[in-house]
C-alpha positions as CSV (number, residue, x, y, z in Angstrom):
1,X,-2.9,-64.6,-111.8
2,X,-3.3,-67.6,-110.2
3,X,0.2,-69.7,-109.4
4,X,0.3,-73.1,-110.7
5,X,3.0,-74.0,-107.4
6,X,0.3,-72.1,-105.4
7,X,-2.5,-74.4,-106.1
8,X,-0.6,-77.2,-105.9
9,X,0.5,-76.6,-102.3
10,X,-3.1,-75.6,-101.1
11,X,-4.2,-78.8,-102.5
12,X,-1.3,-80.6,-100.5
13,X,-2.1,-78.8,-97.5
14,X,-6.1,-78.1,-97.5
15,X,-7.0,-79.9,-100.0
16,X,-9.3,-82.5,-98.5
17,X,-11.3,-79.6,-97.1
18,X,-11.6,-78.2,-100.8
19,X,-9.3,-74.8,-100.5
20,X,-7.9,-75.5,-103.7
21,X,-11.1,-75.3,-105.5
22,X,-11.7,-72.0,-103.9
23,X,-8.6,-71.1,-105.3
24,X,-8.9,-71.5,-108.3
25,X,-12.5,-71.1,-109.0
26,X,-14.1,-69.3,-105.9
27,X,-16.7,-69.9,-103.3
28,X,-19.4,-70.0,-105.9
29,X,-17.6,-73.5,-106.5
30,X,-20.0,-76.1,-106.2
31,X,-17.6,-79.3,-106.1
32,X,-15.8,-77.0,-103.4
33,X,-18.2,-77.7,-100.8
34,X,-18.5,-81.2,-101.5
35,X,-14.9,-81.7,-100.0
36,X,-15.8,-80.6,-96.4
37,X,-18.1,-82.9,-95.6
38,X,-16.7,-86.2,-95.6
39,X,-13.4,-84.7,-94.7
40,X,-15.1,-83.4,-91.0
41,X,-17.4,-87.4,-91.2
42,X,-13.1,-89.0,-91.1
43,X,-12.6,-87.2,-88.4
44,X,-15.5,-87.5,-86.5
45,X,-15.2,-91.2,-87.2
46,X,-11.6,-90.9,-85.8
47,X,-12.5,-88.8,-82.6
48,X,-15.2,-91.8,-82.6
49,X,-12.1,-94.6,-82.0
50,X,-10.6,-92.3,-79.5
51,X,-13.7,-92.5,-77.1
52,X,-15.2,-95.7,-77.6
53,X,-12.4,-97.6,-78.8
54,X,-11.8,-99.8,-82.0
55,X,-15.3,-102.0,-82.4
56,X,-17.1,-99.0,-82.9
57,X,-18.8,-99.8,-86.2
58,X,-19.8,-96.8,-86.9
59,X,-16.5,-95.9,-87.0
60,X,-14.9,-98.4,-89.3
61,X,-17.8,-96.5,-91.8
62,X,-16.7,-92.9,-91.3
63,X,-12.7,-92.8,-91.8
64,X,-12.2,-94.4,-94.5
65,X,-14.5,-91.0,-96.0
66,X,-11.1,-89.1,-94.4
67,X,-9.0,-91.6,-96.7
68,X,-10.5,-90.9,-99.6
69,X,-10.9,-87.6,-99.2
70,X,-7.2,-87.1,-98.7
71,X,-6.5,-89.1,-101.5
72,X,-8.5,-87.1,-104.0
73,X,-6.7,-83.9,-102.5
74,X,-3.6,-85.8,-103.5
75,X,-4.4,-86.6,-106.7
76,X,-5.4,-83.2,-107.1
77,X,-2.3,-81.4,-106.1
78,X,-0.1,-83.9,-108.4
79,X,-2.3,-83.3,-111.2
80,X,-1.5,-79.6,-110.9
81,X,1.7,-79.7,-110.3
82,X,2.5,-81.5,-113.1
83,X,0.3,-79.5,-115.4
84,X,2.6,-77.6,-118.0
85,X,2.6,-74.1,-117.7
86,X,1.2,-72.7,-120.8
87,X,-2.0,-75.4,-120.4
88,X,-2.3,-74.2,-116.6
89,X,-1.8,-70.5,-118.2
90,X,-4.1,-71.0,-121.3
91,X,-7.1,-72.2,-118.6
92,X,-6.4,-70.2,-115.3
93,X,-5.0,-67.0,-116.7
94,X,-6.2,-65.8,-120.0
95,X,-4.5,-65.3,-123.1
96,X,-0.9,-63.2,-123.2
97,X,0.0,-64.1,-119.4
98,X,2.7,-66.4,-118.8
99,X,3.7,-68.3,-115.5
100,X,6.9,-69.9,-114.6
101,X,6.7,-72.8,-112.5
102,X,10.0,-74.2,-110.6
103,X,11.0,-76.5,-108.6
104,X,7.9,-75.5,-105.6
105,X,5.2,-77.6,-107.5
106,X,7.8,-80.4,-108.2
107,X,8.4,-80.9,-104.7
108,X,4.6,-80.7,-104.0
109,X,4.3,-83.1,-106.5
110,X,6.8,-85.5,-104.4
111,X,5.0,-84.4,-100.9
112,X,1.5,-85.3,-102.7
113,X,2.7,-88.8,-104.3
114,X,3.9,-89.7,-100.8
115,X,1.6,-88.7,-98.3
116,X,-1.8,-89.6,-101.5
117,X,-0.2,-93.2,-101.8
118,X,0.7,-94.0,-98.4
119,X,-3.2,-92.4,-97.4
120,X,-4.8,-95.0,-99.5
121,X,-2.8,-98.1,-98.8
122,X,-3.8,-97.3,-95.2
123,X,-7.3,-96.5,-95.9
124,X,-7.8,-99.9,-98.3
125,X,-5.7,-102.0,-95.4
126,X,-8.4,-100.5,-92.5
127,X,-11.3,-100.9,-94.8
128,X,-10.0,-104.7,-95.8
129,X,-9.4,-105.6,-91.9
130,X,-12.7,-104.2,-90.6
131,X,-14.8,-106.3,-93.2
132,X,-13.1,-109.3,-92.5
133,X,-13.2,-108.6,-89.2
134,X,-17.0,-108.0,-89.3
135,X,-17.4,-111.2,-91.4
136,X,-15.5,-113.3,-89.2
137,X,-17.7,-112.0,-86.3
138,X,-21.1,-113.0,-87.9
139,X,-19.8,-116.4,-87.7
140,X,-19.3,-119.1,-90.6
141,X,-21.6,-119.2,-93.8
142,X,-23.9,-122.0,-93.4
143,X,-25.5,-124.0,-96.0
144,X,-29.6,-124.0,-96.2
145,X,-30.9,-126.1,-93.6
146,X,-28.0,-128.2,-93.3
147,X,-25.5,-126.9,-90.9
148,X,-22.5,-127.0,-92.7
149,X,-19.6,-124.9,-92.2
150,X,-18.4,-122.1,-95.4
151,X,-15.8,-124.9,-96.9
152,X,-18.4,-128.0,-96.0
């Protein structure tokens, strides 16, 4: 039988890495191993601002991959946790079996809305500064031939 609060808390926790597929659907799951990989990019992107510091480009193209990734992990764990229990029964556990859910998946639920929002607000602010940022960096837009300035 597989636990609808479970799945829900695997997602929360490991998630980004794909565990929750597993879960649920083994490691013959192909969109399982999709997760790892830009999951372990994030990171290297972030171990990549610890040792050469902030105007790393590089960088500002690998972490928002962590972002995301934790996001969709997120969005994963609410979407099971708020699942009703005969669906989640009727598609993870066959016919005639019958789960109770209580209040673990809620609070997942809560954890997962929290931590999945406050990911991608972060992940959309980085992404914003770092393009402008860049942009600003290139220097001002110039028109053909003539020299003037992006409002001139």
């Amino acid at each position: 039988m597989k636990s609808k609060t479970l799945a829900t808390w695997i997602a929360l926790i490991g998630g980004s890495l794909g565990l929750h597929r597993f879960y649920l659907f083994g490691f013959r799951d192909w969109a399982g191993w999709l997760h790892p990989a830009p999951t372990l990019l994030g990171l290297y992107g972030v171990q990549r601002v610890l040792d050469f510091g902030q105007d790393d480009r590089l960088s500002w193209a690998l972490i928002p991959l962590l972002g995301v990734s934790v996001s969709a992990a997120m969005l994963a764990a609410i979407v099971y946790g708020l699942t009703p229990d005969q669906k989640w029964d009727r598609r993870f556990n066959g016919p005639g079996r019958a789960s109770h859910s209580g209040w673990g998946a809620v609070m997942g639920v809560v954890l997962a809305l929290l931590l999945g929002a406050g990911v991608l607000m972060a992940t959309i602010a980085f992404s914003g500064q770092r393009f402008f940022e860049y942009t600003a960096a290139a220097g001002p837009l110039t028109k053909a031939g003539r020299g003037e300035g992006r409002w001139g």
